[in-house]
C-alpha positions in Angstrom: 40.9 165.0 11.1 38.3 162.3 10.7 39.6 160.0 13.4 40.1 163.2 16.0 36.8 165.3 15.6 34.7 161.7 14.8 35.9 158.5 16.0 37.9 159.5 18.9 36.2 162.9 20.0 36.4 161.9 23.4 40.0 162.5 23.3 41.9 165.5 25.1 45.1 164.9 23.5 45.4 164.7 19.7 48.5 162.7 19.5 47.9 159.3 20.0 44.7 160.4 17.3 47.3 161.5 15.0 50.1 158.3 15.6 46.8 156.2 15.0 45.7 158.5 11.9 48.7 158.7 10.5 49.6 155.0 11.2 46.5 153.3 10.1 47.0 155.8 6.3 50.9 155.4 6.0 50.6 151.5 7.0 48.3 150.6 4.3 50.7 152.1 1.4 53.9 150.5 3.4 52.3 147.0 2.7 51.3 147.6 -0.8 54.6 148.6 -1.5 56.2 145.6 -0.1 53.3 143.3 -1.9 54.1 144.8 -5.2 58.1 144.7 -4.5 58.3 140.9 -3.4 55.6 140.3 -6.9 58.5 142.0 -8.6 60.6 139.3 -8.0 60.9 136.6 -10.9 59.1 133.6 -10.1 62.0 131.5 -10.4 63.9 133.1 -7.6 61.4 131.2 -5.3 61.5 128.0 -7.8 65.6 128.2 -7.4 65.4 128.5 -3.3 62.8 125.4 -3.2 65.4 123.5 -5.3 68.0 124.2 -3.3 66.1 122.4 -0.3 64.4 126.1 1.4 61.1 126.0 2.7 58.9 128.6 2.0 60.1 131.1 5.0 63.6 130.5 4.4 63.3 131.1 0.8 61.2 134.2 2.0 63.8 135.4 4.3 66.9 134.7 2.1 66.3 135.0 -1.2 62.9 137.0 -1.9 63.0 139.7 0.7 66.4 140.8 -0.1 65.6 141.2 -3.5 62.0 143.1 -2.9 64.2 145.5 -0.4 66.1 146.5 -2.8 63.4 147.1 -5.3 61.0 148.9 -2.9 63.5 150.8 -0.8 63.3 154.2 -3.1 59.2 153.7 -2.9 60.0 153.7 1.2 61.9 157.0 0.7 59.1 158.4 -1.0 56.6 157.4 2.1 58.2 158.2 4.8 59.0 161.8 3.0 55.0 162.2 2.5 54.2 161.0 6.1 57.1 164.1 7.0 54.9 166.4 4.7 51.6 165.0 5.9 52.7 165.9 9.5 52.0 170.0 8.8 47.9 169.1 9.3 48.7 168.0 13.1 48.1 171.9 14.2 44.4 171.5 13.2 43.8 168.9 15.7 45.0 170.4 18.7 49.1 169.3 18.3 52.0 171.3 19.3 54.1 171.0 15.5 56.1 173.6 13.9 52.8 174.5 11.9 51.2 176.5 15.0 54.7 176.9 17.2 55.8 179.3 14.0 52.8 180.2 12.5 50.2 180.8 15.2 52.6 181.8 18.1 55.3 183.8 16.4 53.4 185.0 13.7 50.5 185.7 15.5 52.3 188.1 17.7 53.3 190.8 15.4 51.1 189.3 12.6 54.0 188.5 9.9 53.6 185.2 8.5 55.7 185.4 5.6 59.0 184.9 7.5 57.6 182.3 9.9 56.0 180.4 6.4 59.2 180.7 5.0 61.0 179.6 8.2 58.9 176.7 7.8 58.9 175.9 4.6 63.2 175.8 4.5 62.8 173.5 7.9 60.4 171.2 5.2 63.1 171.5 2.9 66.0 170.2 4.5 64.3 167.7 6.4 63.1 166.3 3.1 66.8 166.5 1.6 68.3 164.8 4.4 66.0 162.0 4.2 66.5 161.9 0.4 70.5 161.8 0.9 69.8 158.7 3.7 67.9 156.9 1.1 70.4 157.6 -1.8 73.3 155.9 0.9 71.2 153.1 1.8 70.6 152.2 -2.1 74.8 152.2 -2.5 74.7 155.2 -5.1 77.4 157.1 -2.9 79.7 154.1 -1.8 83.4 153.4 -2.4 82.7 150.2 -3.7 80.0 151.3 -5.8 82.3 153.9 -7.3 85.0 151.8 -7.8 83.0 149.1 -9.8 81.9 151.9 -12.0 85.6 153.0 -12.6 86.8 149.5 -12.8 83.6 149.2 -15.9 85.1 152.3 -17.7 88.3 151.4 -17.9 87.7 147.9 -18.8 84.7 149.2 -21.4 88.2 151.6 -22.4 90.5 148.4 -22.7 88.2 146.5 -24.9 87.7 149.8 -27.2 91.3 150.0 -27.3 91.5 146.2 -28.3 88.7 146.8 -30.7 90.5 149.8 -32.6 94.1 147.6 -32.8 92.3 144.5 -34.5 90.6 146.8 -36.5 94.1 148.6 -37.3 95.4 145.0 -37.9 92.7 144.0 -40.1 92.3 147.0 -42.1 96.3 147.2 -43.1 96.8 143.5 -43.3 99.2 144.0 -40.7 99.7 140.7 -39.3 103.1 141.2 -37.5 101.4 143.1 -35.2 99.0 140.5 -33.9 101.9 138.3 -32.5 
């Protein structure tokens, strides 16, 4: 509200204000999120790309950044669900959102604003769980390959049990006809 009623209060339309707002605000916690995810990564992750004859963008691009994606893409989920949130302000500034269509125009007419807020609030809702299921996909939780690694662990974790219990068996009894 800053940037519309003081820096650019010259300006008709408030949403290049609020693109340049919300840009300049959600920009600034992008890069510090990407700074602390690519100081995440261990030192010698950069030290094994130099030895392998990288210079610094290559080991950047191909080593580093991959690593700090993965690391910082659930903090990116969390951002870009805020900036979603954040967007509800835009009605005070003179922009056309859901904020004023539903509350101002609709509830305004037969002044009810419990079923517009509601309205509203359920649109907030799903909006926020769809993001939250595109970031869940993008960080592998609901792939096939995922799943089928964590199958392949159990039943391996269940053949070594299994292994585990025989010795013991073996051990125990002094059974040592079993072992061949």
């Amino acid at each position: 509200m800053i940037c519309y009623f003081v820096v650019f209060v010259s300006s008709e339309d408030g949403v290049p204000v609020a693109i340049f707002a919300f840009g300049i605000n959600s920009g600034a916690y992008v890069a510090e999120i990407f700074r602390a995810g690519i100081m995440s990564i261990d030192h010698g992750q950069f030290e094994a790309g130099r030895s392998l004859g990288f210079n610094y963008p290559q080991t950047m691009v191909n080593i580093i950044i991959p690593q700090a994606f993965k690391a910082v893409l659930p903090s990116l989920g969390n951002e870009f669900i805020t900036l979603i949130k954040e967007t509800s302000v835009l009605s005070f500034i003179a922009v056309n959102d859901l904020y004023k269509i539903l509350i101002d125009e609709i509830g305004g007419k037969n002044y009810e604003m419990m079923v517009p807020s509601l309205v509203l609030a359920l649109i907030y809702i799903i909006l926020v769980l769809m993001i939250t299921l595109l970031v869940k996909i993008l960080e592998g939780d609901y792939t096939i390959e995922r799943r089928m690694m964590l199958e392949a662990q159990v039943m391996s974790r269940d053949k070594v049990t299994a292994t585990f219990t025989a010795l013991n068996d073996i051990i125990i009894r002094g059974d040592s006809a079993k072992m061949i």
